[in-house]
Structures are given as structure tokens and as C-alpha cells.
N, CA, C and O atoms as a CHARMM CRD file, in Angstrom:
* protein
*
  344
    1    1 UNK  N    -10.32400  20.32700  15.11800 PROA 1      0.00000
    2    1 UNK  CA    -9.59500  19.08900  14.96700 PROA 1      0.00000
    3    1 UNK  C     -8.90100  19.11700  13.61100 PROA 1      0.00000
    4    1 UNK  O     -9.40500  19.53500  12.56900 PROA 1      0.00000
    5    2 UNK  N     -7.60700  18.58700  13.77400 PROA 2      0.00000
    6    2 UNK  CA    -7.01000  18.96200  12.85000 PROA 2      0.00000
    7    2 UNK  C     -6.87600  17.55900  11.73700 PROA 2      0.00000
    8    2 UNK  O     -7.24200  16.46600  12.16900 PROA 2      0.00000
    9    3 UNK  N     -6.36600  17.66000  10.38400 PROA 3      0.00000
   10    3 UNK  CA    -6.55200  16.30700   9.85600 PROA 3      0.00000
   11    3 UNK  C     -4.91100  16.05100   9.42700 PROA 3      0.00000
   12    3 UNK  O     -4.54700  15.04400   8.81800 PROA 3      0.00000
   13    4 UNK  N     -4.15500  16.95400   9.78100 PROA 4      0.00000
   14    4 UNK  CA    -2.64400  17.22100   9.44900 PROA 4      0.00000
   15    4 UNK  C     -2.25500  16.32200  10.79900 PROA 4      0.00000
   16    4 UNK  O     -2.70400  16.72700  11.87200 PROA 4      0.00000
   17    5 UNK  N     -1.39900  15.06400  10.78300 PROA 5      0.00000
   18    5 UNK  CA    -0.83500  14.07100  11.66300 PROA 5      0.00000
   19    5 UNK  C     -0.14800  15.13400  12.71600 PROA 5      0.00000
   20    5 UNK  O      0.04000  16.29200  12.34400 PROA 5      0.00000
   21    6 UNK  N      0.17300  14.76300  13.86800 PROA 6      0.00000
   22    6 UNK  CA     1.22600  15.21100  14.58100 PROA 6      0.00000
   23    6 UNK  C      2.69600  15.51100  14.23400 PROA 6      0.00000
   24    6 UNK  O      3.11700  14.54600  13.59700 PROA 6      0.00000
   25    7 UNK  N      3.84600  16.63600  14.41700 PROA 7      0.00000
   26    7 UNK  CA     4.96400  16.30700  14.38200 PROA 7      0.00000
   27    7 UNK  C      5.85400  15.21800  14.61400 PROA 7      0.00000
   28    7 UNK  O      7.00200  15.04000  14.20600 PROA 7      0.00000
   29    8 UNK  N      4.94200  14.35000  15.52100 PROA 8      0.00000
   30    8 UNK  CA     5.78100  13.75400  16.63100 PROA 8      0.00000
   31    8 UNK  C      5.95800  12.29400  15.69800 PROA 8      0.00000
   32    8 UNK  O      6.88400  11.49800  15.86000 PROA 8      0.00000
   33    9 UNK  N      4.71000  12.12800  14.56600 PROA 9      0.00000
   34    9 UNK  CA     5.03200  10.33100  14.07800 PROA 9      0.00000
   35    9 UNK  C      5.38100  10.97800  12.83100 PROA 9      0.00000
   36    9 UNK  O      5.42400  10.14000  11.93000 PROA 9      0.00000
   37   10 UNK  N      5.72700  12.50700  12.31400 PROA 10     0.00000
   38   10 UNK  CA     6.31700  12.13500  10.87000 PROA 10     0.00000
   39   10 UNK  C      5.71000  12.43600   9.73200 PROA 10     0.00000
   40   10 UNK  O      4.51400  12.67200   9.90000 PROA 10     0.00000
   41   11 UNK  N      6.06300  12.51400   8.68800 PROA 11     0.00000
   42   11 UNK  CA     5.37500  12.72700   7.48800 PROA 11     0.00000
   43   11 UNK  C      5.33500  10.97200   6.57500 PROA 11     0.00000
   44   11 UNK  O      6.34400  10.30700   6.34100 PROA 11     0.00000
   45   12 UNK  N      3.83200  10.55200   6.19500 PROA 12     0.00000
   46   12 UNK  CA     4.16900   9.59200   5.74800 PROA 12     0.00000
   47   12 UNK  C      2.85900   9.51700   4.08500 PROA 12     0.00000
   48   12 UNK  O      1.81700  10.04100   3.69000 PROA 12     0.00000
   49   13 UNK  N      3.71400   8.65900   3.73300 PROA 13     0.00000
   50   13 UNK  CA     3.14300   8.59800   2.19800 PROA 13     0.00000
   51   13 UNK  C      1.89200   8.03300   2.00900 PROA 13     0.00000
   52   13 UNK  O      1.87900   6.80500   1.92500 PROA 13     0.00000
   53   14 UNK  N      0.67300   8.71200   1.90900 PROA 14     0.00000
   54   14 UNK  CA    -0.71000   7.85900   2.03800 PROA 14     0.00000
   55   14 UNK  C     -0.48900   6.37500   1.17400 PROA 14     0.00000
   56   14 UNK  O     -1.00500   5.39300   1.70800 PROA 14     0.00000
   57   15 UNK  N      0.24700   6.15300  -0.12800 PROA 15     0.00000
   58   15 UNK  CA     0.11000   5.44600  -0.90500 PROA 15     0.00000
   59   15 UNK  C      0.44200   4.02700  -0.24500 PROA 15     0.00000
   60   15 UNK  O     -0.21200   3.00400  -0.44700 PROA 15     0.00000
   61   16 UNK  N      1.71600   4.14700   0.68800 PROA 16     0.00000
   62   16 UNK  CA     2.63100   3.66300   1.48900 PROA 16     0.00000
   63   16 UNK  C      2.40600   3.46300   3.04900 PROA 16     0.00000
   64   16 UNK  O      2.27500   4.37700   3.86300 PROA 16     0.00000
   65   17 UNK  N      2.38100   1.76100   3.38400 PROA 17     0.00000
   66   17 UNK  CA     2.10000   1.34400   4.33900 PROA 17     0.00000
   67   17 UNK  C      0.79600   1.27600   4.61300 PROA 17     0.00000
   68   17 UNK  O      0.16200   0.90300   3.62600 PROA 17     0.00000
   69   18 UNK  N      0.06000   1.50900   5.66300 PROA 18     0.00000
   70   18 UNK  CA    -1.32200   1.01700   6.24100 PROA 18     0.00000
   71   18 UNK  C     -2.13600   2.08500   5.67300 PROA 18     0.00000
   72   18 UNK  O     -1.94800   3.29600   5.78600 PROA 18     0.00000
   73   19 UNK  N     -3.22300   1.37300   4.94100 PROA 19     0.00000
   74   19 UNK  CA    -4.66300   2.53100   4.79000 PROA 19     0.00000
   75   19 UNK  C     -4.71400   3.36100   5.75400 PROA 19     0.00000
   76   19 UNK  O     -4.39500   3.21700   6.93400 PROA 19     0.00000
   77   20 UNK  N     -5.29700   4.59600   4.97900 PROA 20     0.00000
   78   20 UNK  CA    -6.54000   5.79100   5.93200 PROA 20     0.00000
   79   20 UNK  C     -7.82800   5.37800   6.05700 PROA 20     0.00000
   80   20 UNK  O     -8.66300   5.72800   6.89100 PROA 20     0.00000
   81   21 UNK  N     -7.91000   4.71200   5.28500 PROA 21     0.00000
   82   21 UNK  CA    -9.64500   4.52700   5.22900 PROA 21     0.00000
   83   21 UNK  C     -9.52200   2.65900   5.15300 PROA 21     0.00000
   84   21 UNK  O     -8.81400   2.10400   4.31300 PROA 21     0.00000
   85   22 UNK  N    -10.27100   1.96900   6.09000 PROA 22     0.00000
   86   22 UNK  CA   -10.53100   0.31300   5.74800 PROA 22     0.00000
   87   22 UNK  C    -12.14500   0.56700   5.66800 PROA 22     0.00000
   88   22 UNK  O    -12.81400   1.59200   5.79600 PROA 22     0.00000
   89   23 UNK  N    -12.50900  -0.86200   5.38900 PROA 23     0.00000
   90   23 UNK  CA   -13.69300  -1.44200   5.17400 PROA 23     0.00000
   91   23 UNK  C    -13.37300  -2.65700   6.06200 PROA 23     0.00000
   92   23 UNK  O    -12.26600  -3.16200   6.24900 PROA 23     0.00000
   93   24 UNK  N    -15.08100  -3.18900   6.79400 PROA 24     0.00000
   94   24 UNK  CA   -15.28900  -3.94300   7.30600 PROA 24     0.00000
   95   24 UNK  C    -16.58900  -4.61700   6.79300 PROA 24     0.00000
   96   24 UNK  O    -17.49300  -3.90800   6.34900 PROA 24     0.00000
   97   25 UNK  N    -16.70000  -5.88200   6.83900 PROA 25     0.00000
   98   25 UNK  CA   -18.03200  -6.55600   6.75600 PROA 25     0.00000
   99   25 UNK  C    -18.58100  -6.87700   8.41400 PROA 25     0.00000
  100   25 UNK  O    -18.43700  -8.04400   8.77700 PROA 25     0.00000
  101   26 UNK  N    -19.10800  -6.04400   9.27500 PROA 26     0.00000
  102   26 UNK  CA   -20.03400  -6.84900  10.48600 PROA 26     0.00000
  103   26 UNK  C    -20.83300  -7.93400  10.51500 PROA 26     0.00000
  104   26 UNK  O    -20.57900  -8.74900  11.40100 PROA 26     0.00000
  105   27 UNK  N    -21.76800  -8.17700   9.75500 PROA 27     0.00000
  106   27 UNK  CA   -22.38100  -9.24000   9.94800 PROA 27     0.00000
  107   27 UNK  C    -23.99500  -8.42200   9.49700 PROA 27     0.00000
  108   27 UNK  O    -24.12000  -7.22300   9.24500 PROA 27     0.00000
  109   28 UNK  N    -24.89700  -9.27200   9.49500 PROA 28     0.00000
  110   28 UNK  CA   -26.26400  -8.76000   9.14000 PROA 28     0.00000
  111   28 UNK  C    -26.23200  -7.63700   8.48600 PROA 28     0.00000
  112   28 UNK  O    -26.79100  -6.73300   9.10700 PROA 28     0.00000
  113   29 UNK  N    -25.71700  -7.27800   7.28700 PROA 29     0.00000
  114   29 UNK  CA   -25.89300  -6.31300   6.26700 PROA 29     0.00000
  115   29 UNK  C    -25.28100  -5.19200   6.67600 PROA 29     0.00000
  116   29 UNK  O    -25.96700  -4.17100   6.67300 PROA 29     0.00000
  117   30 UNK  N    -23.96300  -5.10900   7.09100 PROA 30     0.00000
  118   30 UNK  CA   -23.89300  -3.98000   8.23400 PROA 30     0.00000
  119   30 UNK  C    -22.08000  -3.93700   7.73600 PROA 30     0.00000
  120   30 UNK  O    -21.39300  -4.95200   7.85300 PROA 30     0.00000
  121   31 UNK  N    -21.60500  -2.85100   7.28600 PROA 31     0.00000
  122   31 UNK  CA   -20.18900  -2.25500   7.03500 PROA 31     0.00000
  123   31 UNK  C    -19.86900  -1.43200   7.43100 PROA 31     0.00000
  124   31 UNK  O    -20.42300  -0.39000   7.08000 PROA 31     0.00000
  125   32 UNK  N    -18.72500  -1.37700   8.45700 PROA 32     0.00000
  126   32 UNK  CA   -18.13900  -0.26200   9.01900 PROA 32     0.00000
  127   32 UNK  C    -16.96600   0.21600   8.24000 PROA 32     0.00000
  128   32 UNK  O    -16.17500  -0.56100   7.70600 PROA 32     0.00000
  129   33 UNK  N    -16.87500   1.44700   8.18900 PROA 33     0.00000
  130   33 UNK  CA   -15.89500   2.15100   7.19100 PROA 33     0.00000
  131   33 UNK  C    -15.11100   2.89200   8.52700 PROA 33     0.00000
  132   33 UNK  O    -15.78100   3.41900   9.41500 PROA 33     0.00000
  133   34 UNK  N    -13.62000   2.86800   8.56100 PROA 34     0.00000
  134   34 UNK  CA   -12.74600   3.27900   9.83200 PROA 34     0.00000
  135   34 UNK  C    -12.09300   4.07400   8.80600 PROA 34     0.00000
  136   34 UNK  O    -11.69800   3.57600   7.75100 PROA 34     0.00000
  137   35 UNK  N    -11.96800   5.35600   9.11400 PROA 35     0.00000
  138   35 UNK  CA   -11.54400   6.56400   8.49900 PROA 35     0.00000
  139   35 UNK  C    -10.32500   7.16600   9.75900 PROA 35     0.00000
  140   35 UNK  O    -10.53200   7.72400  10.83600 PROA 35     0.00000
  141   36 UNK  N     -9.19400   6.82100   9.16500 PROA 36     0.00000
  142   36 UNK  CA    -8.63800   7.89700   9.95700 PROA 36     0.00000
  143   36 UNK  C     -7.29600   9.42300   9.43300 PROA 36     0.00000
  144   36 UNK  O     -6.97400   9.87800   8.33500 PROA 36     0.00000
  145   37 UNK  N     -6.96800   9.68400  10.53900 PROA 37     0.00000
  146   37 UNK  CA    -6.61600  11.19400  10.49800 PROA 37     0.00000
  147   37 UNK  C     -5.21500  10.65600   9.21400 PROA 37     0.00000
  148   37 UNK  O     -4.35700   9.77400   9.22300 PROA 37     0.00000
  149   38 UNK  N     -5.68700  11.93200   8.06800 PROA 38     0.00000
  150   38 UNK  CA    -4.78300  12.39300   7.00500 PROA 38     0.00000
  151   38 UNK  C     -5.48800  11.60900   5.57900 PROA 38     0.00000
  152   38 UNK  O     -4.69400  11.21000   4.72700 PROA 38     0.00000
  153   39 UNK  N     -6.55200  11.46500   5.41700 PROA 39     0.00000
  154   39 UNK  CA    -7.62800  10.42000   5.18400 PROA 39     0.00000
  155   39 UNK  C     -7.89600  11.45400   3.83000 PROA 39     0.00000
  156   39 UNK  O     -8.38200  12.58000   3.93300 PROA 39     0.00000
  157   40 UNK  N     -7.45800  10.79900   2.51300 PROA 40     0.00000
  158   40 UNK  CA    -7.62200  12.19100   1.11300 PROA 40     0.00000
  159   40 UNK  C     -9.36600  11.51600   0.75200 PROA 40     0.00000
  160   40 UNK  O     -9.71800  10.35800   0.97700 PROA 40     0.00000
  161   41 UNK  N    -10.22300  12.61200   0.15900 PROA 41     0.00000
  162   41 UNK  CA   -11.17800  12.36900  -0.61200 PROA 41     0.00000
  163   41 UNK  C    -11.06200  11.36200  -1.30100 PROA 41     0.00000
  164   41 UNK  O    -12.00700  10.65300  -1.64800 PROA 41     0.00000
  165   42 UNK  N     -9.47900  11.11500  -1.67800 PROA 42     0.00000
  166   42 UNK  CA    -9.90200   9.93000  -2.96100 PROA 42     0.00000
  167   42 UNK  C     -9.69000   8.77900  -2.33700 PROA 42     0.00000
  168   42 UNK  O    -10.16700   7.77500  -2.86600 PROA 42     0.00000
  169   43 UNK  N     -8.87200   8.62500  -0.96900 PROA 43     0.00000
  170   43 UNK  CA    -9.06200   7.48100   0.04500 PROA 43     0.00000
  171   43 UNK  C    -10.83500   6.91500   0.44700 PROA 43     0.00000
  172   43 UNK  O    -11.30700   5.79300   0.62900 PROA 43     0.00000
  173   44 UNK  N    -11.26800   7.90500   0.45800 PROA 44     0.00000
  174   44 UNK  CA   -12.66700   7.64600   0.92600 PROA 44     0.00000
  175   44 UNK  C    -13.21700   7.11100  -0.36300 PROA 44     0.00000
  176   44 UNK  O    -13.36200   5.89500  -0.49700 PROA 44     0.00000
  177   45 UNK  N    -13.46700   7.77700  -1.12100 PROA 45     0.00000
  178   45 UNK  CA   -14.22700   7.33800  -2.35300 PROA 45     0.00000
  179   45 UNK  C    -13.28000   5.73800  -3.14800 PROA 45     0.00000
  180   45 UNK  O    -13.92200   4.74000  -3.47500 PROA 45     0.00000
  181   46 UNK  N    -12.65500   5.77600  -3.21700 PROA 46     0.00000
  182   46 UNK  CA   -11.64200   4.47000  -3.37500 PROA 46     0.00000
  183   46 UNK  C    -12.34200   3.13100  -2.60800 PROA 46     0.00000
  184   46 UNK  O    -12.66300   2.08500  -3.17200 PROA 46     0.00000
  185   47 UNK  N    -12.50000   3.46200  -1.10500 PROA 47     0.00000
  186   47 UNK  CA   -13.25100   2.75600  -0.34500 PROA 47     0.00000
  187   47 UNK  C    -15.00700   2.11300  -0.29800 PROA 47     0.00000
  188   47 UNK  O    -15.56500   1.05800   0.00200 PROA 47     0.00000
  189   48 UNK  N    -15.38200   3.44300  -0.77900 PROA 48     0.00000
  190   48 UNK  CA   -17.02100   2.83300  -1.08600 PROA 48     0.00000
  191   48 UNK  C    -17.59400   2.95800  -1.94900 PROA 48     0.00000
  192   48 UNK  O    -18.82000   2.88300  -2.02300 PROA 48     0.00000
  193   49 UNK  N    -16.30300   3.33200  -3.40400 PROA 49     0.00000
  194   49 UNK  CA   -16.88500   2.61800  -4.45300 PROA 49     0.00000
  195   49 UNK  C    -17.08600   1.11700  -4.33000 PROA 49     0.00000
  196   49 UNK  O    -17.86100   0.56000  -5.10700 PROA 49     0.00000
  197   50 UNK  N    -16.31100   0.30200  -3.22400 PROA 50     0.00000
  198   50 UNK  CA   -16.82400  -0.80500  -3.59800 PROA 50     0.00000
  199   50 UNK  C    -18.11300  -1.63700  -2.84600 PROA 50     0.00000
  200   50 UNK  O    -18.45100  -2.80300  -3.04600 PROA 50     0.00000
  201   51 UNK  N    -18.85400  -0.41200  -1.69700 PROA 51     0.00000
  202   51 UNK  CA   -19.24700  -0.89200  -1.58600 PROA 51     0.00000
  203   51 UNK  C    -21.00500  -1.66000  -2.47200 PROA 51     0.00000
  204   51 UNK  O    -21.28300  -1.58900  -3.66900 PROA 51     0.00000
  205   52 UNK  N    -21.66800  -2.16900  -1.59700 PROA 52     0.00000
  206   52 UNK  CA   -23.21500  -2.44000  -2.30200 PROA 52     0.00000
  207   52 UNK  C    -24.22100  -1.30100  -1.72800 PROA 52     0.00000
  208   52 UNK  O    -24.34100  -0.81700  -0.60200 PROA 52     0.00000
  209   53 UNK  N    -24.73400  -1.12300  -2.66200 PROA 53     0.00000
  210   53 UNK  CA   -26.07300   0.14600  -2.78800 PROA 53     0.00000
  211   53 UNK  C    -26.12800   0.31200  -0.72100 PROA 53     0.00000
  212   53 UNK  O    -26.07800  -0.81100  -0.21900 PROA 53     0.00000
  213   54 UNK  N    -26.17200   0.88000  -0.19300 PROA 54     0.00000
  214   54 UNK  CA   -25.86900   0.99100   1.20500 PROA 54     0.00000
  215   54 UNK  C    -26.60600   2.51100   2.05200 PROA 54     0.00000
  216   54 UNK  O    -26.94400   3.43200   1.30800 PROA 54     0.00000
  217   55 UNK  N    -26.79000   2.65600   3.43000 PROA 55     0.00000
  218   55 UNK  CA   -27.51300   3.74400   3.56800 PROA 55     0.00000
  219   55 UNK  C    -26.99800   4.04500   4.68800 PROA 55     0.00000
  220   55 UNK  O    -26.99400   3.18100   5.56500 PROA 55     0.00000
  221   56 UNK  N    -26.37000   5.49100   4.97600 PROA 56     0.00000
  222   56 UNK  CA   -25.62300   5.29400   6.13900 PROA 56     0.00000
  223   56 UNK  C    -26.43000   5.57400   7.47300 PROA 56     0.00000
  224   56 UNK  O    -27.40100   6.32800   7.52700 PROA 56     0.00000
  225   57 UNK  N    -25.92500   4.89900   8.49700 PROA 57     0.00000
  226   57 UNK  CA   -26.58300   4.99300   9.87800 PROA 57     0.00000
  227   57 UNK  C    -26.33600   4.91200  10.94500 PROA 57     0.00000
  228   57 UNK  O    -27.26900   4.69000  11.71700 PROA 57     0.00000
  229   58 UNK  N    -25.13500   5.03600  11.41200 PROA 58     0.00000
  230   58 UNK  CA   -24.34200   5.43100  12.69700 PROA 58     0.00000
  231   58 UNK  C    -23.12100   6.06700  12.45800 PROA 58     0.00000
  232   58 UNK  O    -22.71300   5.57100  11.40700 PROA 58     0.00000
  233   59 UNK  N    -22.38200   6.82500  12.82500 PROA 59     0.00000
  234   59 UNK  CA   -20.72900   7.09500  13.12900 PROA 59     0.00000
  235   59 UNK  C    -20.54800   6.83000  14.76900 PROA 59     0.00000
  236   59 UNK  O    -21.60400   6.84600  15.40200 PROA 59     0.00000
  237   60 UNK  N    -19.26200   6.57800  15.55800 PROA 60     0.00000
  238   60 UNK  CA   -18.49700   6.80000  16.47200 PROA 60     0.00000
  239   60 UNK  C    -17.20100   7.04500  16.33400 PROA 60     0.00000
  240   60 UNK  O    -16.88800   7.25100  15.16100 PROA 60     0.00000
  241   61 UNK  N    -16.05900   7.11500  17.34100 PROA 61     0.00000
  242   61 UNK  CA   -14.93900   7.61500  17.68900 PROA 61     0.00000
  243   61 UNK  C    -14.20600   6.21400  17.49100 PROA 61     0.00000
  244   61 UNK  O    -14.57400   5.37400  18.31200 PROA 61     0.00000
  245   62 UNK  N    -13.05900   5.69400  16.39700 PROA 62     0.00000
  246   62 UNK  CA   -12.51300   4.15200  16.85400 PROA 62     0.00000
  247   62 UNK  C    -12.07400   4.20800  18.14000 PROA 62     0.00000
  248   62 UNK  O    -12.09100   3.21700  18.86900 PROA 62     0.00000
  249   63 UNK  N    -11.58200   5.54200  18.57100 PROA 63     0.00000
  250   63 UNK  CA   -10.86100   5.23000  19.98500 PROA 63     0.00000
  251   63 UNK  C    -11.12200   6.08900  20.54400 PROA 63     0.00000
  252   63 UNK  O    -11.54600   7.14200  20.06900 PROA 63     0.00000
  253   64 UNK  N    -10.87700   5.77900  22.00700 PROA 64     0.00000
  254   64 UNK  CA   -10.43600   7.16000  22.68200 PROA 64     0.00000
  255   64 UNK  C     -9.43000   8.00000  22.72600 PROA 64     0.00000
  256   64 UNK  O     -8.32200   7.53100  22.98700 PROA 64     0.00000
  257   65 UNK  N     -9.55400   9.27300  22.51000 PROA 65     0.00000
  258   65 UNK  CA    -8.84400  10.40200  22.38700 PROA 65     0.00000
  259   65 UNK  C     -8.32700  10.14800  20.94500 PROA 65     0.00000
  260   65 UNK  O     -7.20300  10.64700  20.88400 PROA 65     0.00000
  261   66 UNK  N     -8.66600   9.58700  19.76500 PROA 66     0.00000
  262   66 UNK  CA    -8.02000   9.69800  18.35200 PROA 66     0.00000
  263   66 UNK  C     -9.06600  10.60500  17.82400 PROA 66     0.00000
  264   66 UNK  O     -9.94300  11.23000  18.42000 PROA 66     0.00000
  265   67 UNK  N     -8.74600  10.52500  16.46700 PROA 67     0.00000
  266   67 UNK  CA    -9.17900  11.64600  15.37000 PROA 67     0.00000
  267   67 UNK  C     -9.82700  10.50200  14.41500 PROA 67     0.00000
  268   67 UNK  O    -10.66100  10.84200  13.57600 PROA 67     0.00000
  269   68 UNK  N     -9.36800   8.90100  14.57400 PROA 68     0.00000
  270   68 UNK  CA   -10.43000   8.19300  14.19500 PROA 68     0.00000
  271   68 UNK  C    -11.41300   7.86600  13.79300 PROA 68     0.00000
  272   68 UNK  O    -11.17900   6.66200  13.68900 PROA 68     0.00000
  273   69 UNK  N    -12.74700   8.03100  13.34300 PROA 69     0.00000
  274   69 UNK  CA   -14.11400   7.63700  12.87800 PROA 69     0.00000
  275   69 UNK  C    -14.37600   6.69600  12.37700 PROA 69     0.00000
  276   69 UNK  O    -13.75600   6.29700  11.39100 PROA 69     0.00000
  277   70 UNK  N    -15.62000   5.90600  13.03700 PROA 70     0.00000
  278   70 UNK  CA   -16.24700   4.53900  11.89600 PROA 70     0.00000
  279   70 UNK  C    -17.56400   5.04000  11.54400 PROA 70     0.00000
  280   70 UNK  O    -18.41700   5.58100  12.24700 PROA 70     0.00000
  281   71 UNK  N    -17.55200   4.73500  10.26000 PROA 71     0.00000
  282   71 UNK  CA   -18.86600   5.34500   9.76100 PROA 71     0.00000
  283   71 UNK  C    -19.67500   3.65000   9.38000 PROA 71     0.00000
  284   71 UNK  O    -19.02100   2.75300   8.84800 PROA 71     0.00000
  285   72 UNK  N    -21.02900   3.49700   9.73800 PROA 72     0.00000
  286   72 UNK  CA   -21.61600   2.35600   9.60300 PROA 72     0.00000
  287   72 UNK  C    -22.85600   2.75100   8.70900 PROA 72     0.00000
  288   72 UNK  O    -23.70600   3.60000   8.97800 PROA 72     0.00000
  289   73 UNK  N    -22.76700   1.87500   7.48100 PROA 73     0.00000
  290   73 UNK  CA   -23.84400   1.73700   6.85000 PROA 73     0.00000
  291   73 UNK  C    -24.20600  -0.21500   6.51400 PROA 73     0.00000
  292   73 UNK  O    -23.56000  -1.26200   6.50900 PROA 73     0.00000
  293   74 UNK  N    -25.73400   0.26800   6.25800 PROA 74     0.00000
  294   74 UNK  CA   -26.38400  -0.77400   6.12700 PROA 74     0.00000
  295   74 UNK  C    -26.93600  -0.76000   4.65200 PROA 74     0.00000
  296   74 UNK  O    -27.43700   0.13900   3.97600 PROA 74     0.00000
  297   75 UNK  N    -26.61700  -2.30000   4.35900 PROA 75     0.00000
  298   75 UNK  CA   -27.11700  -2.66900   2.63100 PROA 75     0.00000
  299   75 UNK  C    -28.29800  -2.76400   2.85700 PROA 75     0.00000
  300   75 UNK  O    -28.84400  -3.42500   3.74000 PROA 75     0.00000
  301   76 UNK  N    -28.93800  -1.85100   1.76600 PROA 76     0.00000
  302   76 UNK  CA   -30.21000  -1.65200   1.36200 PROA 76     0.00000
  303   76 UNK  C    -30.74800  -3.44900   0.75600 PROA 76     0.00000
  304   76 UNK  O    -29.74900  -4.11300   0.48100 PROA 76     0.00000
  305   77 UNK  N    -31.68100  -3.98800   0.60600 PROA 77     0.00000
  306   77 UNK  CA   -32.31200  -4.54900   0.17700 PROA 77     0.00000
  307   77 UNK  C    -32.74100  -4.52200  -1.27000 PROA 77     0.00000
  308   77 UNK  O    -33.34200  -3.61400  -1.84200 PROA 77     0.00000
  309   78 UNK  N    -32.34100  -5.64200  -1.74800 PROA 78     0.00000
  310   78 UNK  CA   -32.71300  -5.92600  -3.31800 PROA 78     0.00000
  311   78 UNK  C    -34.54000  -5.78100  -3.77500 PROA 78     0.00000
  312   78 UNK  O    -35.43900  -6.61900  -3.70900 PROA 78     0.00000
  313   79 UNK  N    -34.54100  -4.53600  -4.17500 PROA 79     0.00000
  314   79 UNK  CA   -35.73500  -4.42700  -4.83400 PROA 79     0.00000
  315   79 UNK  C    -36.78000  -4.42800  -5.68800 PROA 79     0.00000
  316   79 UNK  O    -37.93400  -4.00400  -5.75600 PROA 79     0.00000
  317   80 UNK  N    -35.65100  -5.31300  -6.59100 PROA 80     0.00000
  318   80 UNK  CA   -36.06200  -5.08500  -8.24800 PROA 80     0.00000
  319   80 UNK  C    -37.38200  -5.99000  -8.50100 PROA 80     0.00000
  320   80 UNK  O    -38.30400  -5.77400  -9.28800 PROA 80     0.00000
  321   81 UNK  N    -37.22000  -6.94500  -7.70100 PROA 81     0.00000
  322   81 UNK  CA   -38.25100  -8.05800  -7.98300 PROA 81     0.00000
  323   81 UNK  C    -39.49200  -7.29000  -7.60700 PROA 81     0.00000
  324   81 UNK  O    -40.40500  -7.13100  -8.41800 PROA 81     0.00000
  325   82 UNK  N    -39.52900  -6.80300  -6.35300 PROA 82     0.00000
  326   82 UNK  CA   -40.28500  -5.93100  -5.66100 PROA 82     0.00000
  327   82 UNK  C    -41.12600  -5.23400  -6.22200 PROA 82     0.00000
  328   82 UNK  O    -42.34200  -5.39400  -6.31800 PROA 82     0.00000
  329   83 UNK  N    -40.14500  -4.05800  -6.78600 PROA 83     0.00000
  330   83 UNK  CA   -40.88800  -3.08300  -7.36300 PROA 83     0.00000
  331   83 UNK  C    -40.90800  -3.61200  -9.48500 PROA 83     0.00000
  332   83 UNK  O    -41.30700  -2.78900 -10.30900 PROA 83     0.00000
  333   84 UNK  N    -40.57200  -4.57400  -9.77400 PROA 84     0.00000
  334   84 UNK  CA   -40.94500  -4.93800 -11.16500 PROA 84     0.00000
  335   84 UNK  C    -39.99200  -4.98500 -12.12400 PROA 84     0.00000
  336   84 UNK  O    -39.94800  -5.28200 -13.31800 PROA 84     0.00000
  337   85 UNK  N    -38.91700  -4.45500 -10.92900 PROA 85     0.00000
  338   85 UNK  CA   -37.11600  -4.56400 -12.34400 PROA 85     0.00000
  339   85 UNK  C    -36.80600  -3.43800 -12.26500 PROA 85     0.00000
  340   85 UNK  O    -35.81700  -3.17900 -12.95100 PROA 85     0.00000
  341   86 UNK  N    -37.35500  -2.33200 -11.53100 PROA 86     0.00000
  342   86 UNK  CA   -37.01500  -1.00100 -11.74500 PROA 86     0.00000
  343   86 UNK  C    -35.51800  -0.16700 -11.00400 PROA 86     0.00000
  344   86 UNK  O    -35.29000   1.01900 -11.24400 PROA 86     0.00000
């Protein structure tokens, strides 16, 4: 699988127009990250630097037949009190 777009839509400027990479909030501690095709390292990391301390735990396909991916992680739980501030 390739991460180079098709001939057919073009060469286009990651900086310019619609993200490679979004963020989602689901609900119950739960963020889906939608990664798609032409998607730079620093798109990704750009993306979950913001997220919260998090642990990942599912991927699927956004679509059928794309090059698409949602990657789902879940926020870890505040522990400090827990374990004493540590």
C-alpha cells in the first residue's frame, strides 16, 4: 500500500486545505485519530502532541477500499492522588 496519492486527484500541499491527520473526542475517554493517505510524521506527531496521557487500543479502516486509518486511544486515568503525587 502505497502512501504516495493517486495520479488521478493531483499533487497537493499538506500545509494547504484539509488535514492528513484529525482528532476526535468520542465520548467516555475515548479519541479517535483518522490518519489518512500522504500523512508526514510531523502531521502525526502535531496531532497527539495534543493529546492527554492516552493508551492506544483499537485501529480500523475509515472506509472501504481507502488507505484511511483510525487509530483509537483511551485516556489513562489520573493517578497522582492514587499513587501519592508521583
Amino acid at each position: 500500500m502505497s502512501s504516495i496519492p493517486p495520479s488521478g486527484r493531483g499533487w497537493r500541499n499538506p500545509y494547504e486545505g484539509r488535514p492528513f491527520v484529525t482528532l476526535a473526542y468520542s465520548g467516555d475517554d475515548l479519541y479517535d485519530l483518522t490518519m489518512t493517505s500522504g500523512a508526514s510524521l510531523r502531521d502525526l506527531v502535531d496531532v497527539t502532541a495534543t493529546l492527554p496521557p492516552v493508551l492506544y487500543v483499537d485501529h480500523w479502516a475509515a472506509g472501504p477500499g481507502g488507505s484511511a486509518v483510525v487509530l483509537r486511544f483511551r485516556a489513562l486515568p489520573d493517578l497522582g492522588s492514587t499513587l501519592g503525587g508521583i
